[in-house]
C-alpha positions as CSV (number, residue, x, y, z in Angstrom):
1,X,43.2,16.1,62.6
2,X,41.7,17.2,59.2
3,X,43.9,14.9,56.8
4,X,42.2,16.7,53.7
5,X,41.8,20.4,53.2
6,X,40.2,20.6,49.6
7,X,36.2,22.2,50.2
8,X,36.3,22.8,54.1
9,X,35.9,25.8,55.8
10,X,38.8,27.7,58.0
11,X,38.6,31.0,60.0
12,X,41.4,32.8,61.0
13,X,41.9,35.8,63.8
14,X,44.6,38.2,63.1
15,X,44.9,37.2,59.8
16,X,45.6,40.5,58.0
17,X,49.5,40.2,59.1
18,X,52.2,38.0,60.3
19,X,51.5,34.2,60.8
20,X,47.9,34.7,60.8
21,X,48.3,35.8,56.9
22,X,51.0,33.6,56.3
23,X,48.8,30.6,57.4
24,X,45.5,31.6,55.5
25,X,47.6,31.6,52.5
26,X,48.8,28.3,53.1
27,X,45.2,27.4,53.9
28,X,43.5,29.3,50.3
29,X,46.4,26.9,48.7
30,X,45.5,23.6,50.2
31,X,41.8,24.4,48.7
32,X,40.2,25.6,51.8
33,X,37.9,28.6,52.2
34,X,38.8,30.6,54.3
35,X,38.2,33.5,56.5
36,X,40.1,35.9,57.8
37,X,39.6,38.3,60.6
38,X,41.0,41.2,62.1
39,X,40.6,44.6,63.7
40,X,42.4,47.1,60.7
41,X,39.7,47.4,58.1
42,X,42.6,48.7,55.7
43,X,45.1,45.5,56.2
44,X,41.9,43.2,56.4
45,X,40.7,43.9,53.1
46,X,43.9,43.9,51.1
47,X,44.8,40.7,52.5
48,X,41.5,39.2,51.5
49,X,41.9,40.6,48.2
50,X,45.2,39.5,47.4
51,X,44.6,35.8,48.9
52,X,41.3,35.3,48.1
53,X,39.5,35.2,51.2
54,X,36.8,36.6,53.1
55,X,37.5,39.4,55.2
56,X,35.7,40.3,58.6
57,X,36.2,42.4,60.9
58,X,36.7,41.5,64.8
59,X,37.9,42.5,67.9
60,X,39.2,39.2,69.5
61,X,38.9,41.0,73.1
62,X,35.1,41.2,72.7
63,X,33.4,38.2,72.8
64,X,30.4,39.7,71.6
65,X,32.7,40.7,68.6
66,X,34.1,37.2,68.2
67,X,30.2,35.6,68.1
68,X,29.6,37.8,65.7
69,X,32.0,36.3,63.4
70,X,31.3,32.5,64.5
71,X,27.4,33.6,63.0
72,X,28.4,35.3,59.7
73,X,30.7,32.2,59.5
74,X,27.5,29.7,59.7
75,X,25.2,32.1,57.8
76,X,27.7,32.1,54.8
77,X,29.4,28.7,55.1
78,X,27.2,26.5,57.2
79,X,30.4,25.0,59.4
80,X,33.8,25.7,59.9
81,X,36.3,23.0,60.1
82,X,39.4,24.5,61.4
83,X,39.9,27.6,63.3
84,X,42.8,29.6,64.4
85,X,43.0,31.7,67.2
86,X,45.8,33.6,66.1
87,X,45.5,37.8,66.8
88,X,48.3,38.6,68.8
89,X,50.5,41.9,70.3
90,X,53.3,42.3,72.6
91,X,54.1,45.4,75.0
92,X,57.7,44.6,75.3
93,X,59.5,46.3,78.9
94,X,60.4,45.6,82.3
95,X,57.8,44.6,84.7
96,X,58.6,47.5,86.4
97,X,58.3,49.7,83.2
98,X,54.6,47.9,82.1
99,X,51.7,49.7,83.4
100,X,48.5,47.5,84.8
101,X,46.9,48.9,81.5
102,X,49.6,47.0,79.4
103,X,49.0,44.1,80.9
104,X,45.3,43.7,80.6
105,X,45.3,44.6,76.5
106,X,48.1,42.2,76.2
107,X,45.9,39.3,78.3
108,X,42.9,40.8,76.5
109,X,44.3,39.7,73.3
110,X,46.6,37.3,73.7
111,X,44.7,35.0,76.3
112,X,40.9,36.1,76.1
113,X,40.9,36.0,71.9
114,X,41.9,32.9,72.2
115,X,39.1,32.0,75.2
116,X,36.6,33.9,73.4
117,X,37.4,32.3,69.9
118,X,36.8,28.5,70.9
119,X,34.0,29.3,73.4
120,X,32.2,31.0,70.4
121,X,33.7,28.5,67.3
122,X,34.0,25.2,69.5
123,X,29.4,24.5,69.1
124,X,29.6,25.1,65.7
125,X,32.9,22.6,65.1
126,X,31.2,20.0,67.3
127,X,27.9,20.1,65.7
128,X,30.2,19.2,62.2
129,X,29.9,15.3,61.5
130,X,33.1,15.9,60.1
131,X,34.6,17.3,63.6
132,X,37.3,20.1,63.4
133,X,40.6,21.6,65.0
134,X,41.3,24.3,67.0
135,X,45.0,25.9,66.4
136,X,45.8,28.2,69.4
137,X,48.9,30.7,68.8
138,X,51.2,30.9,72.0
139,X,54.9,31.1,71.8
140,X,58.1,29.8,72.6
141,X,57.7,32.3,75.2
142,X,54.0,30.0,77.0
143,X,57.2,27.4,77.7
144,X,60.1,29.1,79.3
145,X,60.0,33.0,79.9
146,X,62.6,36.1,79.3
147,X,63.5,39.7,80.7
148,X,60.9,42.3,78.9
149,X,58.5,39.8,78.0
150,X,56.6,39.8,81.5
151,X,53.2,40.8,80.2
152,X,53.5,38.7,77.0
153,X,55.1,35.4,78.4
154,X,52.2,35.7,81.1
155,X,49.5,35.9,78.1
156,X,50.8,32.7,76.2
157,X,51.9,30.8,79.3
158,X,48.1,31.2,79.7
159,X,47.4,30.4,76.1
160,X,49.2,27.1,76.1
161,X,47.6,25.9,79.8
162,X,44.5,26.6,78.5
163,X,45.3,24.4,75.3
164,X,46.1,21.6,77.2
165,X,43.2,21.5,79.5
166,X,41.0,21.9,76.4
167,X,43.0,18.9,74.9
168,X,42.3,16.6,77.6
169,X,38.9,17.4,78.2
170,X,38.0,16.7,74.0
171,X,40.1,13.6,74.3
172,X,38.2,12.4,77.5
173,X,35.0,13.1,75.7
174,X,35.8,11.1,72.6
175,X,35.3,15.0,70.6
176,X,36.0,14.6,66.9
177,X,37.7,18.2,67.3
178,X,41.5,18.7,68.0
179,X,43.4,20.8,69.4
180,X,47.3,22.2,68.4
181,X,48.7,24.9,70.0
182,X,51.6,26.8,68.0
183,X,54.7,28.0,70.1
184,X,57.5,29.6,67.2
185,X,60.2,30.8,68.3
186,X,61.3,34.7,67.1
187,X,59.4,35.1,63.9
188,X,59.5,38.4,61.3
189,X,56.1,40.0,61.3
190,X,55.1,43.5,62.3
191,X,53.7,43.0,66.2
192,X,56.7,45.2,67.5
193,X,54.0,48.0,66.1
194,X,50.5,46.1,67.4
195,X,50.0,49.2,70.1
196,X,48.7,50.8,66.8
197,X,45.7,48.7,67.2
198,X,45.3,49.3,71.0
199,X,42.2,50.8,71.8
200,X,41.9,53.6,73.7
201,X,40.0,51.8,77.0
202,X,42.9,50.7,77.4
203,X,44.7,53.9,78.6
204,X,48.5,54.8,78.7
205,X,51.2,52.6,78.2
206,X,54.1,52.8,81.1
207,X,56.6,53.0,78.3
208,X,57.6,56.4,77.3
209,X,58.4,56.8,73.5
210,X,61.6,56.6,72.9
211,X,62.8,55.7,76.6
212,X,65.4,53.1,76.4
213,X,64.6,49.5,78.6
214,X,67.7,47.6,79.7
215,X,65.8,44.3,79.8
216,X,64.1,44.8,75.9
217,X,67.8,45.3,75.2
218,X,69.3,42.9,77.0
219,X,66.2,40.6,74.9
220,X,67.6,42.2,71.8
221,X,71.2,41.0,72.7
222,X,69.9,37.1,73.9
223,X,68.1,36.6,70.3
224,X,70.4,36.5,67.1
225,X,69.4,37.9,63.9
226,X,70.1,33.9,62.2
227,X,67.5,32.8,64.7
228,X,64.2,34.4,63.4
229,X,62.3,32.5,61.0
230,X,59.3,33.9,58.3
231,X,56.1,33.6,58.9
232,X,55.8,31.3,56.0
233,X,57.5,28.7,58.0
234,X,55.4,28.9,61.7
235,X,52.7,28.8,59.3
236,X,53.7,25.2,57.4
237,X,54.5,24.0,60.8
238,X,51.2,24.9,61.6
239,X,49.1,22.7,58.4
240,X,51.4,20.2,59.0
241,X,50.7,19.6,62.3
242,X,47.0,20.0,61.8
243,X,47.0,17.5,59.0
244,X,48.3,14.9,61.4
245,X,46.8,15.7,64.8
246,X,49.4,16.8,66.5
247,X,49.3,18.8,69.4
248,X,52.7,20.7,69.7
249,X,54.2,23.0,67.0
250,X,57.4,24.1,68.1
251,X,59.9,25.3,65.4
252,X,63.3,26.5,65.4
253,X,64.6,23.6,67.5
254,X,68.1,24.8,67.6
255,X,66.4,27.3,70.3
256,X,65.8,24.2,72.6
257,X,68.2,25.1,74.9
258,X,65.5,27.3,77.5
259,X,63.4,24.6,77.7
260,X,65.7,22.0,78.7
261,X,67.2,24.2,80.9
262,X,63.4,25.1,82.6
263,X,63.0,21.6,82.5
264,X,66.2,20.2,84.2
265,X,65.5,23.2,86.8
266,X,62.0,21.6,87.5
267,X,63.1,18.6,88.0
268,X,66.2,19.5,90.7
269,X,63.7,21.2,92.7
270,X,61.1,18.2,92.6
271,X,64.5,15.8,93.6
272,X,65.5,18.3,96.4
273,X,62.1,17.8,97.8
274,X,61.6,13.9,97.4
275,X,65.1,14.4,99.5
276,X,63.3,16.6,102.2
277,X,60.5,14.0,102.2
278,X,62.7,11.1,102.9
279,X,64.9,12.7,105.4
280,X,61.4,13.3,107.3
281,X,61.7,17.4,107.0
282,X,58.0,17.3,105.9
283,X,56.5,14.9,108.3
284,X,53.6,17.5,109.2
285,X,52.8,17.8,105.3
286,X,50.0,15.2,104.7
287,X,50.1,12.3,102.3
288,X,48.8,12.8,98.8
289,X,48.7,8.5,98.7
290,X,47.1,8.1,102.2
């Protein structure tokens, strides 16, 4: 929790674009100073320009690249308070149209930056007598998951488990440093084109240009136009959430229907076993209470 912004210190990754620049905005406003990071030099230092921030480059999937930015962080502020672990990209196909390559940038970014960002950040916010927070960007896809989205619902189911470990573990320890983890729902920024920023280690994408993908369409088809939101609002959700230590940040809830419907599946399939178990099926299994 950081009930008041005014003087303190925020970083945020992939903060040239999208919620990343929406946030830091909201941030600059509240009085912070803040940072932003991200790996187009052009978009990096317009957006610090125009809000006011510092601009540094990174590349979240290095984590030499990301301890870079925690040290020109302490050399120019001393601390950070808050930091976002926000860069982000999507390859959006079938499972069967993804190549292994698509995969590991998208897990690379989406899972590692967000690894690599509080391993390198997380010393420097616990060594603040002030403590800090951590906001992790997932999705609404780390809850429930949908056709085309294989690489990137694998990434932010990732994202979110890894949240909620580190939550429990800074609770357990009596950390002054919390953690939020941000799952919007559809939101209009520009990471249909992030594949401009993948490097070339990375080799070919299984997605031919212009090849059509009956499950991206399909995708296309499940998510309305009236149900996408600006980034301005994940962002809000975001501060708000920050400002009173809350751990979820899930907007849009007029999307809640996946969830409850992953959730009511979940628990059929936990009752059809509890049936199993009494009607002796699993005698061989061993006791978890014995």
């Amino acid at each position: 929790m950081i009930s008041d912004f005014a003087g303190k210190v925020a970083v945020v990754t992939g903060g040239a674009s999208g919620i990343g620049c929406a946030l830091a905005g909201r941030l600059v406003r509240e009085g912070m100073r803040v940072v932003i990071a991200d790996v187009e030099a052009g978009p990096l230092e317009a957006a610090a320009e125009a809000l006011g921030a510092v601009g540094i480059g990174v590349d979240v999937t290095s984590f030499e690249s990301v301890q870079a930015l925690a040290r020109a962080v302490r050399e120019r502020f001393g601390t950070a308070h808050l930091v976002c672990n926000n860069a982000g990209v999507s390859a959006m196909a079938g499972v069967r149209t993804l190549s292994l390559e698509d995969f590991r940038w998208v897990m690379d970014v989406n899972f590692f930056g967000v690894v690599h960002g509080v391993k390198a950040f997380l010393p420097l916010l616990d060594a603040n007598p002030d403590g800090g927070h951590i906001v992790n960007t997932a999705s609404w896809n780390g809850l429930f998951a949908m056709r085309a989205l294989g690489a990137y619902a694998a990434s932010k189911y990732a994202a979110v488990g890894f949240s909620e470990a580190l939550d429990l573990e800074l609770r357990a320890e009596g950390s002054k440093v919390g953690v939020s983890v941000l799952c919007p729902g559809p939101v209009r920024t520009n990471i249909r084109t992030s594949a401009r920023n993948r490097g070339g280690a990375y080799g070919p994408t299984g997605r031919r240009e212009g090849e059509p993908d009956l499950h991206e369409q399909a995708f296309r088809g499940t998510v309305r136009p009236g149900l996408w939101i600006e980034a301005d609002e994940a962002a809000g959700a975001a501060v708000e959430a920050v400002r009173e230590g809350r751990f979820w940040i899930l907007t849009q809830p007029e999307l809640a229907a996946p969830y409850e419907a992953r959730a009511r599946a979940l628990a059929a399939a936990l009752e059809r076993e509890r049936g199993a178990a009494r009607a002796g099926i699993n005698r061989d299994r061993p006791d978890p209470n014995s």
